[in-house]
DRENDO-1510 file (C-alpha; in Angstrom, 1 decimal, always signed):
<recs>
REC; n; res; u; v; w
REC; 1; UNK; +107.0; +80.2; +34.8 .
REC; 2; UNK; +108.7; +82.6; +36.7 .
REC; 3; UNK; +112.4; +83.6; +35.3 .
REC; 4; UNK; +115.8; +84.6; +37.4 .
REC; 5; UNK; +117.8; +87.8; +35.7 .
REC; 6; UNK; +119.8; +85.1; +33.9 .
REC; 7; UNK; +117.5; +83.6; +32.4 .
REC; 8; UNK; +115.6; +86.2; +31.1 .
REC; 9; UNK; +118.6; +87.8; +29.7 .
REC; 10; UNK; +119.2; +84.5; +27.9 .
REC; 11; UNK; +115.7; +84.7; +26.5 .
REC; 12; UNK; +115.9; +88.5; +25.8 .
REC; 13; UNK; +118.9; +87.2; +23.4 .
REC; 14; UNK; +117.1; +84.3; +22.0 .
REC; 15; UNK; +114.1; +86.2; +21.2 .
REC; 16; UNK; +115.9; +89.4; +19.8 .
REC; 17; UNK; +118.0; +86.9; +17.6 .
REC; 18; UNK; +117.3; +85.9; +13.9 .
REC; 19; UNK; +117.7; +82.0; +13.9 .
REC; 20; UNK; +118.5; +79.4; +17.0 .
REC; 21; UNK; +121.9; +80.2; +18.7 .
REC; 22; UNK; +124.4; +77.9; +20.6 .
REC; 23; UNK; +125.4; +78.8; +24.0 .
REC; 24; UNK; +128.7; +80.0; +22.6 .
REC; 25; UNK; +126.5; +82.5; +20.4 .
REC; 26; UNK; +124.5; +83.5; +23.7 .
REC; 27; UNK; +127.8; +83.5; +25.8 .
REC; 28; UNK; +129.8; +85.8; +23.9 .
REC; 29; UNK; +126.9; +88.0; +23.8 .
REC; 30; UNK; +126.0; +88.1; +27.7 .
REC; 31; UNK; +130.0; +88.4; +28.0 .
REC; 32; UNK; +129.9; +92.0; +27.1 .
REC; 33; UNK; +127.7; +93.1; +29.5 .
REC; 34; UNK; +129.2; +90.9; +32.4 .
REC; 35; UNK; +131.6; +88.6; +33.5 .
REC; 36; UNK; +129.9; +85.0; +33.3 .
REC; 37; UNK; +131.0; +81.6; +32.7 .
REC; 38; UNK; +130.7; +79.4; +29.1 .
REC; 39; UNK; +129.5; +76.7; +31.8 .
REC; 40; UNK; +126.9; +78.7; +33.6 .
REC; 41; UNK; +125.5; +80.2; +30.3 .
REC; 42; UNK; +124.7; +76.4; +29.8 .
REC; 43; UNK; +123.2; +75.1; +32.6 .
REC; 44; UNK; +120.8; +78.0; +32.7 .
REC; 45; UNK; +119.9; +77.0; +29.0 .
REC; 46; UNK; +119.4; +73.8; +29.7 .
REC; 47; UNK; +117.4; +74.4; +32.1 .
REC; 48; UNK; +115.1; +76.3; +30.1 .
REC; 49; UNK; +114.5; +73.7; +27.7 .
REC; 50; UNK; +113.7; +71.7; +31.1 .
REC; 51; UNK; +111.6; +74.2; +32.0 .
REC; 52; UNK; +109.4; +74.1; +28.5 .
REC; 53; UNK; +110.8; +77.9; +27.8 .
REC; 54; UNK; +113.3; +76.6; +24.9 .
REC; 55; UNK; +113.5; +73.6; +22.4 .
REC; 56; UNK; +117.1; +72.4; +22.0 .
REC; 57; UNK; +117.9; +71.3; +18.3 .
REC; 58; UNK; +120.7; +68.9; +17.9 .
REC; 59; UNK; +123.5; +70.1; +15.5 .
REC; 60; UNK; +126.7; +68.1; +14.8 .
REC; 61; UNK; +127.8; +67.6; +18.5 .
REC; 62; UNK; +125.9; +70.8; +20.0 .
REC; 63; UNK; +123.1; +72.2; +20.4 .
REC; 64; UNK; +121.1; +75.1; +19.0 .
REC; 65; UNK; +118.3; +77.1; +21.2 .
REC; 66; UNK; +115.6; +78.6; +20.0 .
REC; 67; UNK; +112.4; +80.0; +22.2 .
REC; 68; UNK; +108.9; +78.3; +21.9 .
REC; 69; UNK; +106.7; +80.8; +22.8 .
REC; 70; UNK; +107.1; +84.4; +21.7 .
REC; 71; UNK; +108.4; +87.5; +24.4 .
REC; 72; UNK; +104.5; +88.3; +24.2 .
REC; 73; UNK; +103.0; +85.0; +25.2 .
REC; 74; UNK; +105.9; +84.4; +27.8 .
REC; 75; UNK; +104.5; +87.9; +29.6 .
REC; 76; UNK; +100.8; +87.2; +29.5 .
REC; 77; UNK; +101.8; +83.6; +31.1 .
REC; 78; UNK; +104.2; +85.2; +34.0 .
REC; 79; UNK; +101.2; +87.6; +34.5 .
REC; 80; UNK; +98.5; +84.9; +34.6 .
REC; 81; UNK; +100.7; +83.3; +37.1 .
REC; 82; UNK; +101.0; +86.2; +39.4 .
REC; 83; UNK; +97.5; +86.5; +39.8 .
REC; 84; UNK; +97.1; +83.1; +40.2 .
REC; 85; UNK; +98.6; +83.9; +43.7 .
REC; 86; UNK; +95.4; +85.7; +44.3 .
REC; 87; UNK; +92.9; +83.8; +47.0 .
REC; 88; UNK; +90.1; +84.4; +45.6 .
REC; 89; UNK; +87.8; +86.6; +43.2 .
REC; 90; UNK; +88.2; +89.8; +45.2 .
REC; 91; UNK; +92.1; +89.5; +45.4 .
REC; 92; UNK; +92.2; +88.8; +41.7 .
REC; 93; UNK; +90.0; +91.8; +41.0 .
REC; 94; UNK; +92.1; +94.3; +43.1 .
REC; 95; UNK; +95.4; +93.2; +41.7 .
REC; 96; UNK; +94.3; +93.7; +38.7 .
REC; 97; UNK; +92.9; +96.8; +39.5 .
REC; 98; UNK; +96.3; +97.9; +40.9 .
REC; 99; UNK; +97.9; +97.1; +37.6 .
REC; 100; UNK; +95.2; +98.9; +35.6 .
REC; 101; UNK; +95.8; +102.3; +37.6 .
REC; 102; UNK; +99.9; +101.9; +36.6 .
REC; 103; UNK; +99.6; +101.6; +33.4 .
REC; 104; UNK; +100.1; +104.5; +31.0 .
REC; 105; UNK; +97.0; +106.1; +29.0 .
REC; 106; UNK; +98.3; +104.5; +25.8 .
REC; 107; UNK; +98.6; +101.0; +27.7 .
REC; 108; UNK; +95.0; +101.5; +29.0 .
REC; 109; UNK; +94.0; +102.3; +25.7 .
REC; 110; UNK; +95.2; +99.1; +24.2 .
REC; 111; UNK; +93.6; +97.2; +27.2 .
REC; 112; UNK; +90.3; +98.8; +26.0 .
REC; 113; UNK; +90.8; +98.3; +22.7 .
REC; 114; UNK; +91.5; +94.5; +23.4 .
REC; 115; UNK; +88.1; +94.1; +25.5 .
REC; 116; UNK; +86.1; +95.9; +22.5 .
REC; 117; UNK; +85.5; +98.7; +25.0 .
REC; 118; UNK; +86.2; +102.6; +23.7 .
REC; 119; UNK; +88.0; +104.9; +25.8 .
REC; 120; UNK; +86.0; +107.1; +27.9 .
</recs>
């Protein structure tokens, strides 16, 4: 599921936070960083929680957020579905490739280290 700017700042906040937040909580902390609108912060979390991204869990007459998969799992998934734009094996293979010669020695290590491969 690929993510605007919006969103992913709304799920950088969710995830960095240490229980569900309203959109008031999430507004007033995207408000510092840039002008935005009580009624846009909504509609973009509710459309995460259309998306699958976010559960909303009813409180009094609001709503709570909170994210159902963790920063990490959210990544792999964004990546799995970038190289599911590959055609084919051999487009697969060279995008991956491409990724594995930008990453830095310490990511490459922990790509090894997560195949059961040591480093050369």
């Amino acid at each position: 599921m690929a993510m605007g700017e919006l969103e992913s700042a709304v799920m950088a906040h969710l995830w960095d936070a240490e229980q569900p937040c309203t959109v008031r909580e999430v507004h007033e902390a995207l408000q510092a960083d840039r002008p935005l609108a009580y009624t846009t912060v909504m509609t973009v979390m509710d459309r995460l929680a259309k998306k699958g991204a976010v559960t909303q869990l009813r409180e009094g007459r609001a709503y709570r957020y909170a994210p159902l998969r963790s920063r990490e799992q959210t990544t792999a998934e964004l990546m799995l579905d970038a190289l599911g734009l590959s055609d084919g094996t051999d487009a697969r293979v060279a995008a991956l490739q491409h990724f594995i010669g930008r990453v830095s020695p310490a990511e490459a290590d922990a790509l090894r280290a997560a195949l059961g491969r040591p480093a050369p």
